[in-house]
mmCIF entry with sequence, helices, sheets and N, C-alpha, C, O atoms, coordinates in Angstrom:
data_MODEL
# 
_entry.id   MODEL 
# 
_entity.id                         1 
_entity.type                       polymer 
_entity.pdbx_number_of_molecules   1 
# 
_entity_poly.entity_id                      1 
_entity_poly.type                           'polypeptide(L)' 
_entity_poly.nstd_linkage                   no 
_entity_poly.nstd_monomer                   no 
_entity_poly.pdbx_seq_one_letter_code       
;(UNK)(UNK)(UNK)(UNK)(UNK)(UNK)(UNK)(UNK)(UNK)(UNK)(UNK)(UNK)(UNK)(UNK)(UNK)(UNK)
(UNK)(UNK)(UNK)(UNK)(UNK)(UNK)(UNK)(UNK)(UNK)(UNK)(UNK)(UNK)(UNK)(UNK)(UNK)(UNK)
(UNK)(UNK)(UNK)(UNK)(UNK)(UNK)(UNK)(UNK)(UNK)(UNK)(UNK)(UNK)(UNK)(UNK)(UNK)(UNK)
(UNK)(UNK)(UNK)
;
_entity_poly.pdbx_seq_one_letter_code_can   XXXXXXXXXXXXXXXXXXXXXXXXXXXXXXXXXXXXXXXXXXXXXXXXXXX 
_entity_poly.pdbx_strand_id                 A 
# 
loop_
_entity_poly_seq.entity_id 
_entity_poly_seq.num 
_entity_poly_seq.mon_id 
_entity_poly_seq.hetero 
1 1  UNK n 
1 2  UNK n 
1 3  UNK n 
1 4  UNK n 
1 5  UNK n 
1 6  UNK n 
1 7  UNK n 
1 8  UNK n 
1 9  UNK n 
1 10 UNK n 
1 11 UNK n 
1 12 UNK n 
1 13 UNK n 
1 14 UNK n 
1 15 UNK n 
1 16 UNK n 
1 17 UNK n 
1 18 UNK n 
1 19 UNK n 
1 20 UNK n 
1 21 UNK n 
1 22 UNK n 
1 23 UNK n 
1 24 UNK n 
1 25 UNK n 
1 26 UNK n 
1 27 UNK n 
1 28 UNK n 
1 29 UNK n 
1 30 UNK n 
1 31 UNK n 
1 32 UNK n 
1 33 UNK n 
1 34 UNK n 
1 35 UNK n 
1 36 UNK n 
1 37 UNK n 
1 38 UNK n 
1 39 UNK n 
1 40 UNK n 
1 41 UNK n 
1 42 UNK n 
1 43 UNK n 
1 44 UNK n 
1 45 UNK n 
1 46 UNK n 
1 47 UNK n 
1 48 UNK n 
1 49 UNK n 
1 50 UNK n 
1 51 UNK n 
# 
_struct_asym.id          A 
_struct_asym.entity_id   1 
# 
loop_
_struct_conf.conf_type_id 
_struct_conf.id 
_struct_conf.pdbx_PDB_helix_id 
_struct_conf.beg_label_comp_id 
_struct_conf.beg_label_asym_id 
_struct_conf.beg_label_seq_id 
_struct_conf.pdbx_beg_PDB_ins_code 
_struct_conf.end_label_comp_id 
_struct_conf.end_label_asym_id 
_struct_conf.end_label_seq_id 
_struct_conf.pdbx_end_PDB_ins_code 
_struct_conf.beg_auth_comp_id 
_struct_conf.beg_auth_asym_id 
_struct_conf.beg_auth_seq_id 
_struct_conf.end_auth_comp_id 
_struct_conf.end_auth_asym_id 
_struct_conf.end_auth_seq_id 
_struct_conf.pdbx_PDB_helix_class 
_struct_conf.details 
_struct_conf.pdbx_PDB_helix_length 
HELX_P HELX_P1 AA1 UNK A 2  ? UNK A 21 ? UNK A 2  UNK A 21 1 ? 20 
HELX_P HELX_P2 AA2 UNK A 26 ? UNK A 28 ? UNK A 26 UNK A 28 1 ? 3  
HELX_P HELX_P3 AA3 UNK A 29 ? UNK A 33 ? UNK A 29 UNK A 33 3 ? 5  
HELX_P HELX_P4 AA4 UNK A 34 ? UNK A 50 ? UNK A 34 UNK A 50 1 ? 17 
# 
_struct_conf_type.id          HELX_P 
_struct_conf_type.criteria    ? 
_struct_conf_type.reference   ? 
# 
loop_
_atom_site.group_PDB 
_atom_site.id 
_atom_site.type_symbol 
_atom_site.label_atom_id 
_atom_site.label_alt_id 
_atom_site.label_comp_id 
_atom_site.label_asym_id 
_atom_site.label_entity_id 
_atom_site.label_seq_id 
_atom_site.pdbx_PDB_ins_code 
_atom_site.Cartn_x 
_atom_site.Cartn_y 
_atom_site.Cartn_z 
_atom_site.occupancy 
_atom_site.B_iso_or_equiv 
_atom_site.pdbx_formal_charge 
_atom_site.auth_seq_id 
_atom_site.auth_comp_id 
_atom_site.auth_asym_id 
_atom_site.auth_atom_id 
_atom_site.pdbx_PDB_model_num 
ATOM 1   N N  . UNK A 1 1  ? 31.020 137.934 -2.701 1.00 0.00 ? 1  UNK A N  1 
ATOM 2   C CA . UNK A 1 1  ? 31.882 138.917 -3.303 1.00 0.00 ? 1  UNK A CA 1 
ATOM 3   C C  . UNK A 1 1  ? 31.320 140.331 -3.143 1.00 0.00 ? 1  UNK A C  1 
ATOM 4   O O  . UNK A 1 1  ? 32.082 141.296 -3.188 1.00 0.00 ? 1  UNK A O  1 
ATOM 5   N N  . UNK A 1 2  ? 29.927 140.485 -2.948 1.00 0.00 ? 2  UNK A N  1 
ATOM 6   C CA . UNK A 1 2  ? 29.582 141.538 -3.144 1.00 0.00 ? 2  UNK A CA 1 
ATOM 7   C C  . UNK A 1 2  ? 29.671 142.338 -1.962 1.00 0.00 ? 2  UNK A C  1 
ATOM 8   O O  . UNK A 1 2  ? 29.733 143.567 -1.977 1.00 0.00 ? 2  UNK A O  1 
ATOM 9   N N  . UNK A 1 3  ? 29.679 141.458 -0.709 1.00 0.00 ? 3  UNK A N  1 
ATOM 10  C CA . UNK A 1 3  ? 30.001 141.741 0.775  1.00 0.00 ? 3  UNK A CA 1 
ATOM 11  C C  . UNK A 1 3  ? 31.496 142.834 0.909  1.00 0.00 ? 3  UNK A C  1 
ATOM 12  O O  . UNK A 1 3  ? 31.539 143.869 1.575  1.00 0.00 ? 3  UNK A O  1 
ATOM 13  N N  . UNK A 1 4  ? 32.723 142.203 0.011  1.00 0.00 ? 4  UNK A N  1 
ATOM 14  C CA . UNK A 1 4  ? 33.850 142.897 0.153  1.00 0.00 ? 4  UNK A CA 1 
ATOM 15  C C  . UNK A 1 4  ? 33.785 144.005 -0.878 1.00 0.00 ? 4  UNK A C  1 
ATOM 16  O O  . UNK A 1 4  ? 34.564 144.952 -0.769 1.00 0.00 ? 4  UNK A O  1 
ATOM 17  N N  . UNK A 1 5  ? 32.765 143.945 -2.038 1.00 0.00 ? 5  UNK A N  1 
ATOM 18  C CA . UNK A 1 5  ? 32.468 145.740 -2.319 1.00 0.00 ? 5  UNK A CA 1 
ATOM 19  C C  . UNK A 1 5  ? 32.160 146.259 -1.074 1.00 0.00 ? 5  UNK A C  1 
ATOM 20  O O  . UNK A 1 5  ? 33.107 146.907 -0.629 1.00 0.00 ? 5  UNK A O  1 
ATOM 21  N N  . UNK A 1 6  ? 31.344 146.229 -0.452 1.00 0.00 ? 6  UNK A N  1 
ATOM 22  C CA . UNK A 1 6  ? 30.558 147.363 -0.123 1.00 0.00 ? 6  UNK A CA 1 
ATOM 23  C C  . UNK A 1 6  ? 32.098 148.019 0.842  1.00 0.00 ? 6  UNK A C  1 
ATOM 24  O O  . UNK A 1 6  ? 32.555 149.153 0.983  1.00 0.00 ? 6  UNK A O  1 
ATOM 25  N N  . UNK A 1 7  ? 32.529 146.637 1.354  1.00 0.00 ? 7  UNK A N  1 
ATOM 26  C CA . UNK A 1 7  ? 33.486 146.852 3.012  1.00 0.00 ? 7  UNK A CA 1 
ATOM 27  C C  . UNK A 1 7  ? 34.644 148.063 2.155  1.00 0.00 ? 7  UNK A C  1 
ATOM 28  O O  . UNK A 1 7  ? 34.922 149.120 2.722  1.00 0.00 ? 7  UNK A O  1 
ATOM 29  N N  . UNK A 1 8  ? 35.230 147.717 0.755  1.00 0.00 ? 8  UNK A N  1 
ATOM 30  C CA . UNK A 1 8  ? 36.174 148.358 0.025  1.00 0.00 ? 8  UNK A CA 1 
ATOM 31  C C  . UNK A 1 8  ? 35.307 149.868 0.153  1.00 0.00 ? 8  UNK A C  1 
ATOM 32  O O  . UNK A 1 8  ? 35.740 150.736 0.911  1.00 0.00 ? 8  UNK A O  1 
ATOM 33  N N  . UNK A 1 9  ? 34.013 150.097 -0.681 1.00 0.00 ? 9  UNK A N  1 
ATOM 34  C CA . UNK A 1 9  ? 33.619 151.165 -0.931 1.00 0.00 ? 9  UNK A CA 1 
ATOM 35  C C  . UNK A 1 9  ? 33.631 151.690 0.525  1.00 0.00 ? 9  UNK A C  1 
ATOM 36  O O  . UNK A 1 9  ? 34.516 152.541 0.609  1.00 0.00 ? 9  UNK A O  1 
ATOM 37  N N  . UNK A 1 10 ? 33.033 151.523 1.631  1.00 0.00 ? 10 UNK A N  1 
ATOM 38  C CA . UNK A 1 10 ? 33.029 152.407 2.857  1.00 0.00 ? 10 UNK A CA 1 
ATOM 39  C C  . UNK A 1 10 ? 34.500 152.798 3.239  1.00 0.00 ? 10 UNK A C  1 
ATOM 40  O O  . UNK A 1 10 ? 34.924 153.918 3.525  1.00 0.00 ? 10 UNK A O  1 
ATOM 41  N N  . UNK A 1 11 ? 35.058 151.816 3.186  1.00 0.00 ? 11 UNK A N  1 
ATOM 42  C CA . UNK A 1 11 ? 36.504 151.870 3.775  1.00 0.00 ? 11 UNK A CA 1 
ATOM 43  C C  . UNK A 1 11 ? 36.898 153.179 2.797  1.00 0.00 ? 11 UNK A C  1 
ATOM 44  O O  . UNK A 1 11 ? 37.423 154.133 3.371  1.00 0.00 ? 11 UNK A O  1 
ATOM 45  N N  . UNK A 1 12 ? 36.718 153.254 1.633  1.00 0.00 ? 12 UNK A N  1 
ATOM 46  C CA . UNK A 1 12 ? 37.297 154.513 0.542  1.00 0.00 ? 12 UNK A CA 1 
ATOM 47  C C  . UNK A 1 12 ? 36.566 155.443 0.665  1.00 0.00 ? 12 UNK A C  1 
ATOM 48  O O  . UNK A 1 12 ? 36.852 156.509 0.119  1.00 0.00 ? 12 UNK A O  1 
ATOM 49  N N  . UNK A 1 13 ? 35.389 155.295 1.433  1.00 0.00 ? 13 UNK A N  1 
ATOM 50  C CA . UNK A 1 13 ? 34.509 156.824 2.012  1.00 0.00 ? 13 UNK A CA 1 
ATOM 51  C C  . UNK A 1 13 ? 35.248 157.220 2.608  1.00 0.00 ? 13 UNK A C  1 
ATOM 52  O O  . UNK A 1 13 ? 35.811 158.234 2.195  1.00 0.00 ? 13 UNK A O  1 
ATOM 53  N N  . UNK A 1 14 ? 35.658 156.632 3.921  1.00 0.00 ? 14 UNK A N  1 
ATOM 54  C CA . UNK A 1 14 ? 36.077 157.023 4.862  1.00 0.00 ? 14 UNK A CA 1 
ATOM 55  C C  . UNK A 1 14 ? 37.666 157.690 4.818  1.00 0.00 ? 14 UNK A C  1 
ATOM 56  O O  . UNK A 1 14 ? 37.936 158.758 5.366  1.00 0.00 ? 14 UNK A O  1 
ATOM 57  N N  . UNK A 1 15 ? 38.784 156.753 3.971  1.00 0.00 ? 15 UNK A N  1 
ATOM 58  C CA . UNK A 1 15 ? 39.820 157.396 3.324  1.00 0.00 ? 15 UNK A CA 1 
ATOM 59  C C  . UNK A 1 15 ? 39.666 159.440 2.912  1.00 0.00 ? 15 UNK A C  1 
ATOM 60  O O  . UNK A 1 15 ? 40.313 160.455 3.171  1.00 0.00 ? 15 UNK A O  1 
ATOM 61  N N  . UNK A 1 16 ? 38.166 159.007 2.017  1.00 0.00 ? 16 UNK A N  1 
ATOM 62  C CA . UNK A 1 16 ? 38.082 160.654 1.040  1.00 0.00 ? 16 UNK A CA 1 
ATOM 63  C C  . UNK A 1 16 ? 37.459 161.298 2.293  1.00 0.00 ? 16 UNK A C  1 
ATOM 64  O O  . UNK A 1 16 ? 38.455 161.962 2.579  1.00 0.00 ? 16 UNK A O  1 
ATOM 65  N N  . UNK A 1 17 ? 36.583 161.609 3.252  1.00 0.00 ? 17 UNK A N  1 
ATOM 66  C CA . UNK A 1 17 ? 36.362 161.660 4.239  1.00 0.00 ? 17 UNK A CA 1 
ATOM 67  C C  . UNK A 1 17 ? 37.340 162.615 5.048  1.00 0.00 ? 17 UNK A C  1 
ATOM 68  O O  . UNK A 1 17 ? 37.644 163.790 4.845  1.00 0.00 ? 17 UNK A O  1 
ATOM 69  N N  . UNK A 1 18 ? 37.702 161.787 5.957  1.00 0.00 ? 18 UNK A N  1 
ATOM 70  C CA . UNK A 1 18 ? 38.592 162.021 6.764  1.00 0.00 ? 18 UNK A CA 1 
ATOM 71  C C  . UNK A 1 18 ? 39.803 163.054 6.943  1.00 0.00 ? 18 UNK A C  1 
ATOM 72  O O  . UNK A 1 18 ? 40.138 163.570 8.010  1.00 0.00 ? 18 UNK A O  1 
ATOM 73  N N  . UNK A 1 19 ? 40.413 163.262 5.651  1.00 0.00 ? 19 UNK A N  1 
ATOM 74  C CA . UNK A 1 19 ? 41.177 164.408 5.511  1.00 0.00 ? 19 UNK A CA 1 
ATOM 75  C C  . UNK A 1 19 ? 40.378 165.261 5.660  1.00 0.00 ? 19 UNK A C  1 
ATOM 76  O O  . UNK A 1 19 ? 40.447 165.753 6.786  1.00 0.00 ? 19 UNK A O  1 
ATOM 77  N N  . UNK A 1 20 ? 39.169 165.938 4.648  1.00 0.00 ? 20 UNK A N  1 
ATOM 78  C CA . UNK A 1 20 ? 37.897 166.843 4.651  1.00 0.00 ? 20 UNK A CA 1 
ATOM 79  C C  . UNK A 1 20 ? 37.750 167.176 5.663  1.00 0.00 ? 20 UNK A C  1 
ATOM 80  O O  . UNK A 1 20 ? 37.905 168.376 5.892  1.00 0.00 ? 20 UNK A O  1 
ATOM 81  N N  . UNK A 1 21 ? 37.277 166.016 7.048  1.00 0.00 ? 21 UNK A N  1 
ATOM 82  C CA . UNK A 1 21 ? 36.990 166.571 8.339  1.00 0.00 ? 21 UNK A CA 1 
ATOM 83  C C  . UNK A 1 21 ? 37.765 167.310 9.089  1.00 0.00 ? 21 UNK A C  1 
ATOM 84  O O  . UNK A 1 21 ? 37.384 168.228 9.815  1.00 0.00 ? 21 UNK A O  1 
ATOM 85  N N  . UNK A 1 22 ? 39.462 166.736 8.856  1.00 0.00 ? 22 UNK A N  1 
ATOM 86  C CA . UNK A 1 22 ? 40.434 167.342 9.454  1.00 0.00 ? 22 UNK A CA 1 
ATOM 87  C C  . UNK A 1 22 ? 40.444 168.646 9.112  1.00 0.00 ? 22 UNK A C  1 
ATOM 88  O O  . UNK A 1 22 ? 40.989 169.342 9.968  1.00 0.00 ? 22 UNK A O  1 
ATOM 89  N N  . UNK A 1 23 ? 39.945 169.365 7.955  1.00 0.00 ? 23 UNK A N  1 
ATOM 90  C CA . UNK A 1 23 ? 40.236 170.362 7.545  1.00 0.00 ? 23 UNK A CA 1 
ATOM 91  C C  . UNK A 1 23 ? 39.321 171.761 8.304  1.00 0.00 ? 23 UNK A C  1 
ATOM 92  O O  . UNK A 1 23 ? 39.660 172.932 8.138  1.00 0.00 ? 23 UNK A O  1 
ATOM 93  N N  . UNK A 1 24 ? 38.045 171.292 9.200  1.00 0.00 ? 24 UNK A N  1 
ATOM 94  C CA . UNK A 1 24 ? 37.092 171.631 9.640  1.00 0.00 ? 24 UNK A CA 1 
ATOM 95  C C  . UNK A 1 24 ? 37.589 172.852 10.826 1.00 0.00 ? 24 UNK A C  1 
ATOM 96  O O  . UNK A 1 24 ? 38.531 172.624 11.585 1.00 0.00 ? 24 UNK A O  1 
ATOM 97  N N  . UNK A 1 25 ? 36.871 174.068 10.856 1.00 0.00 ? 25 UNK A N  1 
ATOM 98  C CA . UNK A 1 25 ? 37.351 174.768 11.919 1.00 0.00 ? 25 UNK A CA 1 
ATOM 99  C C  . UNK A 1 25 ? 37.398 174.139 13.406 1.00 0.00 ? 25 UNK A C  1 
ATOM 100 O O  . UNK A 1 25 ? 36.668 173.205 13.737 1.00 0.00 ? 25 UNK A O  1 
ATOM 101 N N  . UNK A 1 26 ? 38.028 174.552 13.987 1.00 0.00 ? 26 UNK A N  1 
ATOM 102 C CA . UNK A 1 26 ? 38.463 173.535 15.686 1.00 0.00 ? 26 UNK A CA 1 
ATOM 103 C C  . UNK A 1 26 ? 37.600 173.495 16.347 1.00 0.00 ? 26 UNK A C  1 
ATOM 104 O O  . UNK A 1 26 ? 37.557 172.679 17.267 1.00 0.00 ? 26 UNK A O  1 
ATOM 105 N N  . UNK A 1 27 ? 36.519 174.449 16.082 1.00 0.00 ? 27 UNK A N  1 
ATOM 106 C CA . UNK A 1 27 ? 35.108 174.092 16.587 1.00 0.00 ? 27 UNK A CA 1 
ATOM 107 C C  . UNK A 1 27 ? 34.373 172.769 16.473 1.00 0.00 ? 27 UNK A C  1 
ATOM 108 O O  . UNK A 1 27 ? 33.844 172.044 17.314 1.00 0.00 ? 27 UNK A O  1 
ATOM 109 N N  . UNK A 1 28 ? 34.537 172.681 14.955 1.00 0.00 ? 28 UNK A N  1 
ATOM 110 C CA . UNK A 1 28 ? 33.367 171.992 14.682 1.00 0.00 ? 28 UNK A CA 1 
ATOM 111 C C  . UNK A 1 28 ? 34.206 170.715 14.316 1.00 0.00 ? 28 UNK A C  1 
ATOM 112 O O  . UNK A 1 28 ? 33.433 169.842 13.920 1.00 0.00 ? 28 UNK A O  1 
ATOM 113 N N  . UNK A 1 29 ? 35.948 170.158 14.307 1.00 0.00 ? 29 UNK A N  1 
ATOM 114 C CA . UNK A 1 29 ? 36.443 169.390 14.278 1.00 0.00 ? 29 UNK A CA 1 
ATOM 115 C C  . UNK A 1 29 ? 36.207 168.311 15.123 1.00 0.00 ? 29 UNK A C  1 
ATOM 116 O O  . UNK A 1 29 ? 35.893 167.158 14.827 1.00 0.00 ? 29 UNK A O  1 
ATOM 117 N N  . UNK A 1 30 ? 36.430 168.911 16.410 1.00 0.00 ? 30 UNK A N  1 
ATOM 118 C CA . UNK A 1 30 ? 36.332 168.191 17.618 1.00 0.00 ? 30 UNK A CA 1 
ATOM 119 C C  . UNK A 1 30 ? 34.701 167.752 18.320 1.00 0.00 ? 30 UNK A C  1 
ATOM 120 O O  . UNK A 1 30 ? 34.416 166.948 19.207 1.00 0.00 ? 30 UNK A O  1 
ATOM 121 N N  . UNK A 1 31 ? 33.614 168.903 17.268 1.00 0.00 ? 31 UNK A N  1 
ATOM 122 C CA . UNK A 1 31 ? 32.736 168.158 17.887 1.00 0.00 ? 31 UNK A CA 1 
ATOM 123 C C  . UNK A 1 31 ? 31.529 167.098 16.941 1.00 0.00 ? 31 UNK A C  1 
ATOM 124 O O  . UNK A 1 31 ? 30.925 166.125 17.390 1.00 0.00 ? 31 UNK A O  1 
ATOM 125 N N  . UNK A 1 32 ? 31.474 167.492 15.974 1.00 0.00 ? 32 UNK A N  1 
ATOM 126 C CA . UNK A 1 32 ? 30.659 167.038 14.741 1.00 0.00 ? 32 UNK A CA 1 
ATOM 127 C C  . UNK A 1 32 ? 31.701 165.811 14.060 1.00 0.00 ? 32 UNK A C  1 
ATOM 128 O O  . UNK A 1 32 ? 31.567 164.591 13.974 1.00 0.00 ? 32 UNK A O  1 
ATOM 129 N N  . UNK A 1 33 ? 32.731 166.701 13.651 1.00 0.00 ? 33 UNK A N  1 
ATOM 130 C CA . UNK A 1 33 ? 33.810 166.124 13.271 1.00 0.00 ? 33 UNK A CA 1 
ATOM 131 C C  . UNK A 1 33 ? 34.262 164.666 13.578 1.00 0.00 ? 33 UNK A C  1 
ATOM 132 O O  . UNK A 1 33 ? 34.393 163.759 12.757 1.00 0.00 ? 33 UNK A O  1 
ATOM 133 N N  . UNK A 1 34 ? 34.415 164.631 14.550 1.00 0.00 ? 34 UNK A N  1 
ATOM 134 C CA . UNK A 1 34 ? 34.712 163.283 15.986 1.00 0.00 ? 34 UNK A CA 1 
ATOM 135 C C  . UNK A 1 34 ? 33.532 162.563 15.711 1.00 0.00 ? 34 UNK A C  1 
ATOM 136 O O  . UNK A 1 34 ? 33.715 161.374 15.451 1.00 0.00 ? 34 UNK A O  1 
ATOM 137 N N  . UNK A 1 35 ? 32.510 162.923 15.701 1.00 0.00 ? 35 UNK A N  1 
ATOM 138 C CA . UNK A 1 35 ? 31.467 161.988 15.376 1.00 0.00 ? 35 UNK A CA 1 
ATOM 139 C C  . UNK A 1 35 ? 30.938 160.992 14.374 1.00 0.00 ? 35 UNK A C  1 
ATOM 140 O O  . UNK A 1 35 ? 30.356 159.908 14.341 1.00 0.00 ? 35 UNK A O  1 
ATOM 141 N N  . UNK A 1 36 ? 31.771 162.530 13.038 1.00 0.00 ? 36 UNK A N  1 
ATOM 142 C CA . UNK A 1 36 ? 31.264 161.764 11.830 1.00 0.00 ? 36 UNK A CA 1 
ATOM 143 C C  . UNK A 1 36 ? 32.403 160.328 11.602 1.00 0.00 ? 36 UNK A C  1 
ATOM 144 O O  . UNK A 1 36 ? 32.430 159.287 10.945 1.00 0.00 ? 36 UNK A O  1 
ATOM 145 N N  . UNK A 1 37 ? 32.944 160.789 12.233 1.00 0.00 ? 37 UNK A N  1 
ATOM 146 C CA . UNK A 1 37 ? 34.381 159.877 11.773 1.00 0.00 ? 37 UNK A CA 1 
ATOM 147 C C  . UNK A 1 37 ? 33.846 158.408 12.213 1.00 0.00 ? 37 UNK A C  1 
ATOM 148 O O  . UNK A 1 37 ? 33.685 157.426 11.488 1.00 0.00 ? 37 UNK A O  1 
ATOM 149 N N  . UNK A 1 38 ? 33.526 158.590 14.150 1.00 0.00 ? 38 UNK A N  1 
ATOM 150 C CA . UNK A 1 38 ? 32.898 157.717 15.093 1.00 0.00 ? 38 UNK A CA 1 
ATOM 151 C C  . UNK A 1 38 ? 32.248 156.901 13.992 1.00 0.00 ? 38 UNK A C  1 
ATOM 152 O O  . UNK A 1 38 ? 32.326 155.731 13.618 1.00 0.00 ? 38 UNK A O  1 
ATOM 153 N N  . UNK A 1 39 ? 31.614 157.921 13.642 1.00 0.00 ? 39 UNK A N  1 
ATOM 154 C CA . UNK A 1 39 ? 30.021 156.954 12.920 1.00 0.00 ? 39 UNK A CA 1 
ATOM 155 C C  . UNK A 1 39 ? 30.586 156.036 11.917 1.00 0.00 ? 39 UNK A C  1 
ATOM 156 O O  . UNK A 1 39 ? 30.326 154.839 12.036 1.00 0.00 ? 39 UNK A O  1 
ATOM 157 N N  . UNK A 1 40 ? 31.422 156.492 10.818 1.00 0.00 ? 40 UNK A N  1 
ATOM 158 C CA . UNK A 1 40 ? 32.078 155.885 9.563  1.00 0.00 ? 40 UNK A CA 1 
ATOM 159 C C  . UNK A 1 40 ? 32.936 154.810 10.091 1.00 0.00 ? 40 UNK A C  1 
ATOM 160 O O  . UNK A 1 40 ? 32.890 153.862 9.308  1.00 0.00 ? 40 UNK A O  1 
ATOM 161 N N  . UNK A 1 41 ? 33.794 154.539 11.223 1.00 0.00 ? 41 UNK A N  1 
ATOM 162 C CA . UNK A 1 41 ? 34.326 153.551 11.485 1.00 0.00 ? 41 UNK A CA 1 
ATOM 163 C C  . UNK A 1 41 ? 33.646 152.317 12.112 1.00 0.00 ? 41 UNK A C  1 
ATOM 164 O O  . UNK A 1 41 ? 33.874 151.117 11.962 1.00 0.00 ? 41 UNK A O  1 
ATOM 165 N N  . UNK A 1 42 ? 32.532 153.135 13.035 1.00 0.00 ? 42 UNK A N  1 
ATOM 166 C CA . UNK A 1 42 ? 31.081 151.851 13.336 1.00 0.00 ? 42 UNK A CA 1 
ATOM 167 C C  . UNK A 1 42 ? 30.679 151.191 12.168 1.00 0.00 ? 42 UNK A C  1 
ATOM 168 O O  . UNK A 1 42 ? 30.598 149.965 12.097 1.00 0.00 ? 42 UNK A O  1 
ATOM 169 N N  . UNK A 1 43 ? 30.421 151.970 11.237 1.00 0.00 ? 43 UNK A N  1 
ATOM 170 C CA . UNK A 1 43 ? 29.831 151.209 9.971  1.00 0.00 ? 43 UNK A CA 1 
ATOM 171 C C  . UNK A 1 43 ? 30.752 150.572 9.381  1.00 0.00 ? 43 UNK A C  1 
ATOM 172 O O  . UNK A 1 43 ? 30.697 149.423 9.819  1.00 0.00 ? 43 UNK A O  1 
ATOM 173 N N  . UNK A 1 44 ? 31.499 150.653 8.698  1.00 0.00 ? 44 UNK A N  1 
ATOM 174 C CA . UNK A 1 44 ? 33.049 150.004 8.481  1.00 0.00 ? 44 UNK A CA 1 
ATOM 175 C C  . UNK A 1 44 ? 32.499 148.566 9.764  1.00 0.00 ? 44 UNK A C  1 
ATOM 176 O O  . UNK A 1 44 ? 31.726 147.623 9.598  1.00 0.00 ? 44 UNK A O  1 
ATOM 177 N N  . UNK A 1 45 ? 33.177 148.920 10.773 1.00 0.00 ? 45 UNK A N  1 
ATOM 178 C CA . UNK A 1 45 ? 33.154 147.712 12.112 1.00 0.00 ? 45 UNK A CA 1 
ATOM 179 C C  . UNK A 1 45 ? 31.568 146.489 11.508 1.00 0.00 ? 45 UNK A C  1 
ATOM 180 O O  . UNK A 1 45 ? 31.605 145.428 10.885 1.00 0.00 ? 45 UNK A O  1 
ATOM 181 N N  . UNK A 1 46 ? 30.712 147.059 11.902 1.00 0.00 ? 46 UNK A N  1 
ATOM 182 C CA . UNK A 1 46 ? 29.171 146.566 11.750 1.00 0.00 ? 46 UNK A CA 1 
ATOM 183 C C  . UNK A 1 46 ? 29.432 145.894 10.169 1.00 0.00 ? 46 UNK A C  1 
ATOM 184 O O  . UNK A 1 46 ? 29.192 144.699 9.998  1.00 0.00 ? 46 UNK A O  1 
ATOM 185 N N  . UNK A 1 47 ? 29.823 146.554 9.295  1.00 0.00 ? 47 UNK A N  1 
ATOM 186 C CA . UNK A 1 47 ? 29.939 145.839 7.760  1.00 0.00 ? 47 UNK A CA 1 
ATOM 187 C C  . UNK A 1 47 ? 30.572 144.145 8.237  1.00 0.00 ? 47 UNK A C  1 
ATOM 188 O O  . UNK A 1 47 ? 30.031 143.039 8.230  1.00 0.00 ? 47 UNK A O  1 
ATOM 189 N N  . UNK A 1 48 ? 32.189 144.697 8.689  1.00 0.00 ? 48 UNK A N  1 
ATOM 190 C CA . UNK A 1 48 ? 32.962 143.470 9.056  1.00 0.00 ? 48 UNK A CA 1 
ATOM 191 C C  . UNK A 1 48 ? 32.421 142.139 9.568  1.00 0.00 ? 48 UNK A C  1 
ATOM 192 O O  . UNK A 1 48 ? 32.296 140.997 9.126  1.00 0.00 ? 48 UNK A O  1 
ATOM 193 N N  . UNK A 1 49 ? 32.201 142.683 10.506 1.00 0.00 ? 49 UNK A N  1 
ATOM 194 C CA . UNK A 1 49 ? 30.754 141.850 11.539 1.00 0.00 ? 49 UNK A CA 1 
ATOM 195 C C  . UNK A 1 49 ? 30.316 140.590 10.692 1.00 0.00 ? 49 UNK A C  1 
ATOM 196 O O  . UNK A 1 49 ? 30.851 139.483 10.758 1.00 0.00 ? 49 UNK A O  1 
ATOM 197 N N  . UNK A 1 50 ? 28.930 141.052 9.643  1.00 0.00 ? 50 UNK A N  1 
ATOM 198 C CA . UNK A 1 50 ? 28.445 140.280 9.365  1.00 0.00 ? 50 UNK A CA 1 
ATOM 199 C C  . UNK A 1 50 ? 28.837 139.607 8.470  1.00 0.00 ? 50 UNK A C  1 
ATOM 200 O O  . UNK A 1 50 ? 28.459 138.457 8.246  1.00 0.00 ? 50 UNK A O  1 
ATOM 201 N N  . UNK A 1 51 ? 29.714 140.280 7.787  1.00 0.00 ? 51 UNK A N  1 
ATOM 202 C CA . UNK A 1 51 ? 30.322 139.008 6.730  1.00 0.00 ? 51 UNK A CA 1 
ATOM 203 C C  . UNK A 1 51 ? 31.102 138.492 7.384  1.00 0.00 ? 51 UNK A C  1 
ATOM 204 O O  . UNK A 1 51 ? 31.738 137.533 6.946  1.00 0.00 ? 51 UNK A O  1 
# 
C-alpha cells in the first residue's frame, strides 16, 4: 500500500509542478523547464516499474 502513496504523491508533484513550469520565461521553459518535467515523469515511470 505504501508503494501506491508514494506513485499518488509524485504523480500530484508533478500535477502542482507542471503548470509552474509552463509559466517560466521561453527561455528557460524550453530549456530547464523540459527537463524538469523529463525528470518528474522518469521518476513517476521508475516508481511504476518496481512495484
Amino acid at each position: 500500500m505504501k508503494e501506491l502513496s508514494i506513485i499518488q504523491k509524485t504523480y500530484d508533484l508533478i500535477k502542482y509542478y507542471v503548470p509552474i513550469i509552463e509559466r517560466f520565461p521561453k527561455v528557460h521553459k524550453f530549456t530547464v523547464g523540459d527537463r524538469i518535467i523529463n525528470q518528474l515523469y522518469d521518476l513517476l515511470e521508475g516508481l511504476i516499474r518496481v512495484c
